[in-house]
N, C-alpha and C positions, 0 to 999 in steps of 0.2 A: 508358153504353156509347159508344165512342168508334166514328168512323168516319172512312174518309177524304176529304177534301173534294174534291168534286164540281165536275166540268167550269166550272160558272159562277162557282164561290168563287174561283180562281185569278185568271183576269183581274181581279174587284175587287179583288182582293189588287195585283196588278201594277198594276193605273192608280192605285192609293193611293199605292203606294210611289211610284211613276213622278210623280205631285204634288207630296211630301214635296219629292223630289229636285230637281224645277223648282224650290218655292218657296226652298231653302236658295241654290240659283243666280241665281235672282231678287235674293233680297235683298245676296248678294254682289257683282253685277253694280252694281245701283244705290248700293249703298254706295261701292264703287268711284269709278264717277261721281258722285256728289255731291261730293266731296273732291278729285276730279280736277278738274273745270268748279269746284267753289271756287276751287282755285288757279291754274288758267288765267284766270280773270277777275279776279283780284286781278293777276295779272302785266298782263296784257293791256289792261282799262280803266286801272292805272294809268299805263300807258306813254303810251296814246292820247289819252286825255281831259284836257284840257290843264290841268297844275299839281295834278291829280289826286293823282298820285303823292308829295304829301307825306302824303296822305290814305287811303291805302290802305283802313285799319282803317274807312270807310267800307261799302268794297266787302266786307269781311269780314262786318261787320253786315248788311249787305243780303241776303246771301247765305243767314245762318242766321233771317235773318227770312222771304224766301222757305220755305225748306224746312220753317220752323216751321210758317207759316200753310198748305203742302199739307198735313200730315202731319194739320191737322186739316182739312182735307178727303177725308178716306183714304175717308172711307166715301157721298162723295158720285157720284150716277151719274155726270157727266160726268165726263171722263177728260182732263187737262190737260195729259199728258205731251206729246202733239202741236203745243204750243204753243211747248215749250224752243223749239227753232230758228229759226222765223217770229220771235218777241220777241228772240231773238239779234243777228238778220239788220237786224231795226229797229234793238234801242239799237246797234249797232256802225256802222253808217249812219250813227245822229245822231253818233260818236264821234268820225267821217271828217269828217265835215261840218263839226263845230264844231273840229276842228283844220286842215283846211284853211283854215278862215276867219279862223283867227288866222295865222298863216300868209302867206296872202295879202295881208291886210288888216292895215297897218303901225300902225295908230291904234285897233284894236280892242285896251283892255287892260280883263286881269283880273284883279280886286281878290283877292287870296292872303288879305289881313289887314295892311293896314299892312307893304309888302312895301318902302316907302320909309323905314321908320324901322332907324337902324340899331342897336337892338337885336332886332330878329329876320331872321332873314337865310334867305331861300329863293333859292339857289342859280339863277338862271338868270329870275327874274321881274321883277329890276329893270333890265334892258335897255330899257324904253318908257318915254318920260319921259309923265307922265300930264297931259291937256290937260283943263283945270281946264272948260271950256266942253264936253267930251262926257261921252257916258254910258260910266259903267267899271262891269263886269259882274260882278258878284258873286259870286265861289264859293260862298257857300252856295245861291247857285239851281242851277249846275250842277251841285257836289254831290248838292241836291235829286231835279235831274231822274232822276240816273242812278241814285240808290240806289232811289226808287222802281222804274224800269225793271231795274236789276239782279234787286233783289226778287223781280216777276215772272217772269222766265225761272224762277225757283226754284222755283216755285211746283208746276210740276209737276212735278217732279224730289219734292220733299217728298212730295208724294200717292201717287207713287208707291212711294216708300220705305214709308210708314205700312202701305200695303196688305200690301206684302212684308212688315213685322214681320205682321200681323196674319195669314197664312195660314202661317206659323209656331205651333204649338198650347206649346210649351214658352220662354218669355220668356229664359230664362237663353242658350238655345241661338241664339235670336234675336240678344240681344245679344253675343254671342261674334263671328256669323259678319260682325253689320254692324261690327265692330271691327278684325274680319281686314280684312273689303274696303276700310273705309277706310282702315287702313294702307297697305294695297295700295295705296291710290289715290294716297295722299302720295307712295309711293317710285317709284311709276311715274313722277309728273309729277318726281319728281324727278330719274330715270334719262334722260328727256326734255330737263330742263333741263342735264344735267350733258353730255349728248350736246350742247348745242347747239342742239337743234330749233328750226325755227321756228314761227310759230303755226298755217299750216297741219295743221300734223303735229296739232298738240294737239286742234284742235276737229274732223278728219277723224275723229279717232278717239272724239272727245265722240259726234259723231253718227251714227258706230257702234252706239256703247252705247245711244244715244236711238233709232233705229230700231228696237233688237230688240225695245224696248218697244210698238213700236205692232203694233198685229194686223191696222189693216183695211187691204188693199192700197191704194184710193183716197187714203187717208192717207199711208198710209208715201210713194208717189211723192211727194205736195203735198208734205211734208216736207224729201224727197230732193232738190227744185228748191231747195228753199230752204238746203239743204247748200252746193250748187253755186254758189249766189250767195254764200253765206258764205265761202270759201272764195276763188272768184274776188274777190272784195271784196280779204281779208286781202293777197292777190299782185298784185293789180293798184295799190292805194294805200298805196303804202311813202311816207307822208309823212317828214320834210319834204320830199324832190327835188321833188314836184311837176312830174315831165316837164319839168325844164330843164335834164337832160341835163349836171348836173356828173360824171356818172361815179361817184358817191359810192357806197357796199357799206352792208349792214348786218350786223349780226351780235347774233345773241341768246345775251348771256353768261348763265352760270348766273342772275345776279342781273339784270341790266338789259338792256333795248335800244341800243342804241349804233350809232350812225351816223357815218359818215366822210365826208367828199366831199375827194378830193386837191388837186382845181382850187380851191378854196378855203380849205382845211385847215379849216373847218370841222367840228366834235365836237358832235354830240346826244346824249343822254343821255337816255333817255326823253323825246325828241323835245324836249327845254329843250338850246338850245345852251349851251358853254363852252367 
């Protein structure tokens, strides 16, 4: 005997569905982002971190290592997404820091790989003659430091994703939508790159997508300060100038960073002059 469902059936019916539809948004949202902040940080540390940028596929692996090792964290209570930005705010800091320092500092060189022999040739590294009496700095330590530090920031980005497959009940449909969103994510940063943007634009809009994820107000402001530093960080330290006022522009082509300064005619290239 059939009948019709009762005042209370309807609403669990609407908050079910009303679930469904977050979780399918959820995991497009993050899919999005992962792919987006992959490739922002593949552009971005490789330009900054100095000599990096022959190394990118570094930053590539760090990234999918990050996101592996949240995704098996999916089911753990603490909640990591909170962390993307504060871990940002840091390794972009140390990125500033050790490229100003080279920079600065005319005698600080780093070891590429036999960047003196001339059968391998890294564009822009053999400019320091090397003073057999100091210490030359290893790329594979800064390598090091940043993959772990890249890593990190991933971390919760990954957890976050795992959770989103998991309050998805159908796998096939799971993986459809995080397929959409990561496409998404590709062609956005890449409609970004094609525009020009600078990195502002890219990580305003990272930490967008990383607020929506947090819930607890306390949080989400902590987070939002650490936006604002991020941010003002990117705009305030447009290395090389270093505040000496040569007048120099920058400009982010599809593919590279490129810097100019007129009063010197002066070319950076991912911050390696030629």
């Amino acid at each position: 005997m059939s009948h019709a469902p009762s005042p209370v059936d309807i609403p669990r019916k609407a908050i079910s569905l009303d679930m469904i539809d977050r979780s399918y948004l959820d995991l497009f949202v993050i899919s999005f982002l992962s792919l987006f902040l992959e490739l922002a940080c593949i552009r971005w540390f490789g330009s900054t971190v100095v000599f990096l940028t022959f190394f990118t596929n570094l930053v590539l692996m760090a990234c999918f290592l990050g996101i592996s090792v949240g995704c098996l964290a999916a089911r753990s209570r603490r909640d990591f997404i909170g962390t993307v930005i504060p871990l940002a705010l840091v390794t972009m800091t140390l990125a500033f820091g050790l490229l100003w320092s080279y920079v600065r500092f005319g005698d600080v060189v780093i070891d590429v790989g036999r960047q003196a022999s001339p059968e391998q040739i890294y564009f822009g590294t053999e400019v320091r003659a090397r003073d057999l009496s100091a210490f030359v700095i290893p790329l594979e330590v800064i390598a090091g430091v940043f993959f772990v530090l890249i890593s990190l920031i991933f971390i919760g980005v990954g957890q976050t994703l795992g959770r989103a497959f998991n309050a998805i009940p159908n796998p096939v449909q799971a993986y459809t939508i995080n397929l959409i969103g990561s496409l998404a994510g590709i062609a956005g940063f890449g409609v970004l790159s094609h525009l020009r943007a600078p990195p502002p634009v890219w990580f305003a809009l990272i930490a967008a997508l990383v607020l929506y994820f947090i819930k607890r107000p306390s949080r989400r402001l902590a987070v939002a300060a650490s936006v604002l530093l991020v941010v003002g960080l990117i705009l305030t330290a447009d290395l090389p100038d270093l505040g000496k006022g040569t007048g120099g522009f920058t400009i982010w082509s599809p593919y590279y960073k490129i810097r100019f300064e007129p009063a010197t005619r002066a070319l950076f290239v991912n911050n390696i002059q030629h």
